[in-house]
N, C-alpha and C positions, 0 to 999 in steps of 0.2 A: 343689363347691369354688369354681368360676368364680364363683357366684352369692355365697357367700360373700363372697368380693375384691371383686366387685362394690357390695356393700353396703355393706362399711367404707370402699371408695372416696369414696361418697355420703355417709357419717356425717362423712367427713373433710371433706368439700365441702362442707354444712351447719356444721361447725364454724366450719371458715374464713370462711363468709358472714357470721356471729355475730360472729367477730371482727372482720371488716371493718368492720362497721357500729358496731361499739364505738370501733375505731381513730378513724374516721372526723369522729370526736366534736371540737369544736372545743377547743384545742389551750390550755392555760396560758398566758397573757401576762406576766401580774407577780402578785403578792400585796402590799398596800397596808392598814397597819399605821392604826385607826382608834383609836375609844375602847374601853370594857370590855362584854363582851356584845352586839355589835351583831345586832340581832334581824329589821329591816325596811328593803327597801332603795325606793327612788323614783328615776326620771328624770325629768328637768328638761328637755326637747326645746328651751325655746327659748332655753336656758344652755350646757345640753350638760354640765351637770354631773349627780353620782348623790349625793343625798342619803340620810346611813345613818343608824338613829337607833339609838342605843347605850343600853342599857336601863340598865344598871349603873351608867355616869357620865353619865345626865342628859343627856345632849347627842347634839347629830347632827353626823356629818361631811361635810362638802363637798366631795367629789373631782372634779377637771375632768377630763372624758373625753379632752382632748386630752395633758394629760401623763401622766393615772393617781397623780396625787397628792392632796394633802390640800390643800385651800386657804382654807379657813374651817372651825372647828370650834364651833356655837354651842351657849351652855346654854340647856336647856328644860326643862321641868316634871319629874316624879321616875317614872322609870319608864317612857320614853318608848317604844311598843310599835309601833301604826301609824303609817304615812304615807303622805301621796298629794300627787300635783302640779296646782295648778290653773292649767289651761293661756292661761286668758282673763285672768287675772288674777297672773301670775307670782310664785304664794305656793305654799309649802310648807304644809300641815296636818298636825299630828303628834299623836298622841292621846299622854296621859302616861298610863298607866294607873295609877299610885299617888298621885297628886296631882288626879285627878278632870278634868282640863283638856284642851283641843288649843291647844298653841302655835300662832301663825300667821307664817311666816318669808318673809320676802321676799328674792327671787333675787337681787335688785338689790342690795342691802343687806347679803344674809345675815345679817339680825339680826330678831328677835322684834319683830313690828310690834303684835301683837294677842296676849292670852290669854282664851282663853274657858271659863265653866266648862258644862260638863255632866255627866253623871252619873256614879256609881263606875263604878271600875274599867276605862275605857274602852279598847276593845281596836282593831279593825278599824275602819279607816275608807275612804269612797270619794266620789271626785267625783264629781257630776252637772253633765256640761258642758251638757245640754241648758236646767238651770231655775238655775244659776250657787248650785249648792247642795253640801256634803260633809253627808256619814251619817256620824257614830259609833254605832258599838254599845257600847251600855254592859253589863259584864259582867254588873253586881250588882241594877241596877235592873229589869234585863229589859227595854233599850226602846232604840230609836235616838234620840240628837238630832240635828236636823239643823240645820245653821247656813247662814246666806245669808253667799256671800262680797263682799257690798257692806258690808253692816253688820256682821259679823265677829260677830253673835249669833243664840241658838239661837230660829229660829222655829215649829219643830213637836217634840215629844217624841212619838212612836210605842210605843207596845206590842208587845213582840214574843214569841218563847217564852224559856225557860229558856237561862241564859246564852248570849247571841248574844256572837259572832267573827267568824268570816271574815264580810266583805261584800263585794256584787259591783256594777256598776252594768252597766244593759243600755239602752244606748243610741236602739237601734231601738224596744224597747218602753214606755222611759221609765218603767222598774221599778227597784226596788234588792234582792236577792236577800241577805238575812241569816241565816248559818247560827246555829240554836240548838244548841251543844254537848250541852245539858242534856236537851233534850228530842226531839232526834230529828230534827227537821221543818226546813225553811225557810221563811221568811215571806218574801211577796214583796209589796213597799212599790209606791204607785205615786206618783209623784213630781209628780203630777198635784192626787192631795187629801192627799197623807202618811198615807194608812191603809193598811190592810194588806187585801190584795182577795183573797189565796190565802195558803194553807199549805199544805207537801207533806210528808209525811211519805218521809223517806228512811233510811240507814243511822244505825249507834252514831254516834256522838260526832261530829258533823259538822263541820271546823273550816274550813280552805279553800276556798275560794270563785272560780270564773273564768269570764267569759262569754266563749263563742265565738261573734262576730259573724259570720263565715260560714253558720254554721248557724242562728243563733238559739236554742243550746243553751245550759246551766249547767254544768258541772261541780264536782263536791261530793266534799269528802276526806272519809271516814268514818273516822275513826282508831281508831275500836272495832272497827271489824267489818272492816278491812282493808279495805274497798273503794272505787269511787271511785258515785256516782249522779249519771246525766247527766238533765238536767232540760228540756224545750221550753217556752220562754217561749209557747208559742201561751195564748189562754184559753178555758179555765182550765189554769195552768201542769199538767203531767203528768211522772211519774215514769218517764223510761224505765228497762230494765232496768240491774241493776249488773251491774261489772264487777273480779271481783277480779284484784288486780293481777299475782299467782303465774300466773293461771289467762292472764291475753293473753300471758304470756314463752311461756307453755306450748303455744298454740295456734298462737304465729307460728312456733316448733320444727318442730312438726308440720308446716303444712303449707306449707313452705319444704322438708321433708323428703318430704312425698307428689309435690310439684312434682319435686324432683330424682331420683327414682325413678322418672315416667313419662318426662319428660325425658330422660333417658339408658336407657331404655328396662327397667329392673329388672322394671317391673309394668308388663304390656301395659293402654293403655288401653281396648282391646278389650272382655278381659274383664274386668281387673282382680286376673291372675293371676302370680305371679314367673314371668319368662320361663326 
């Protein structure tokens, strides 16, 4: 019976940790009224504003991080889906995905300096601060353009798999990581000659994209298969194992739970037996 008591003491303990660390979660500030369908958001570090591009009405919002308001609202091509900020060059690039284009917006200005066309359907896009370049992935042609942001046009068109999306830029290795939805894999660009030096075969439907500079890893959203595939830029890039995402809630339970059982001494660590 003691051991009983004991137990649900521990389940109660574990619960509360769960919820601590849920509490813990940084806190609602405001909510800030944009355009229709805002789909992708950017910072502006040397503005201090967040750039949102709103698919539905064509335009992107300007909010200033210092009030949390709206302070430019500009139009851009039809279907505006990525964006990214370039930091050398104090422009916004916004991929349109139904008008085939990336607007190019200037911070200073907030107004459309350049329109560039590239391929359908263009989705995901990323800067490379290293060669002063941005990747679109185009959905429908299957390929990335890349455009120089001095001349604000595309100077290499890459091949990639079936419909590419999410894109990632890896700094250290001076690679650009493009998930193909279609096909499974990711292509990884090397921004060096714009060809494609690796492909990894990963989970279903690959769509998001993120590099972790500490590690020198990829992480890759598999929305088919629930899972997430971390990838090591070493070469030639490798597949490490997935991890689905039901299954990490499940194991930090566990052994958050095994901890607080020998901790308080339930299960001696001895033998590993309820005391």
């Amino acid at each position: 019976m003691q051991i009983g008591k004991r137990i649900i003491s521990i389940s109660v303990f574990v619960c509360c940790l769960l919820f601590a660390h849920t509490a813990s979660a940084e806190y609602l500030l405001t909510t800030i009224s944009v355009g229709s369908n805002p789909v992708r958001v950017a910072y502006d570090s040397g503005k201090g504003e967040i750039f949102v591009a709103n698919f539905l009405s064509n335009s992107v919002s300007v909010i200033s991080d210092a009030s949390n308001t709206v302070v430019a609202t500009i139009p851009v091509g039809t279907g505006p889906t990525g964006i990214a900020y370039d930091s050398a060059k104090g422009e916004v690039f916004v991929s349109n995905e139904n008008s085939g284009t990336v607007s190019v917006i200037s911070d200073t200005s907030n107004t459309v300096v350049a329109t560039v066309t590239v391929g359908s359907s263009p989705n995901g896009i990323a800067y490379d601060s290293g060669k002063g370049e941005v990747y679109v992935a185009n959905g429908g042609p299957n390929n990335v353009s890349v455009i120089s942001d001095t001349s604000n046009t595309v100077v290499a068109t890459v091949t990639v798999g079936s419909s590419p999306g999410g894109i990632a830029y890896d700094s250290a290795k001076g690679e650009i990581f493009v998930a193909n939805e279609g096909s499974g894999t990711v292509s990884v660009i090397s921004d060096t000659s714009n060809t494609v030096v690796a492909t990894v075969t990963v989970g279903s439907g690959p769509g998001g994209v993120a590099y972790d500079s500490g590690k020198g890893e990829i992480f890759v959203a598999n929305s088919s298969s629930d899972t997430v595939s971390v990838l090591s830029d070493t070469t030639p890039p490798v597949s490490l194992p997935e991890f689905p995402l039901g299954g990490i809630a499940l194991l930090l339970v566990i052994s958050v739970a095994a901890y607080a059982l020998i901790r308080y001494k339930v299960i001696s660590p001895a033998n590993h037996r309820i005391n």
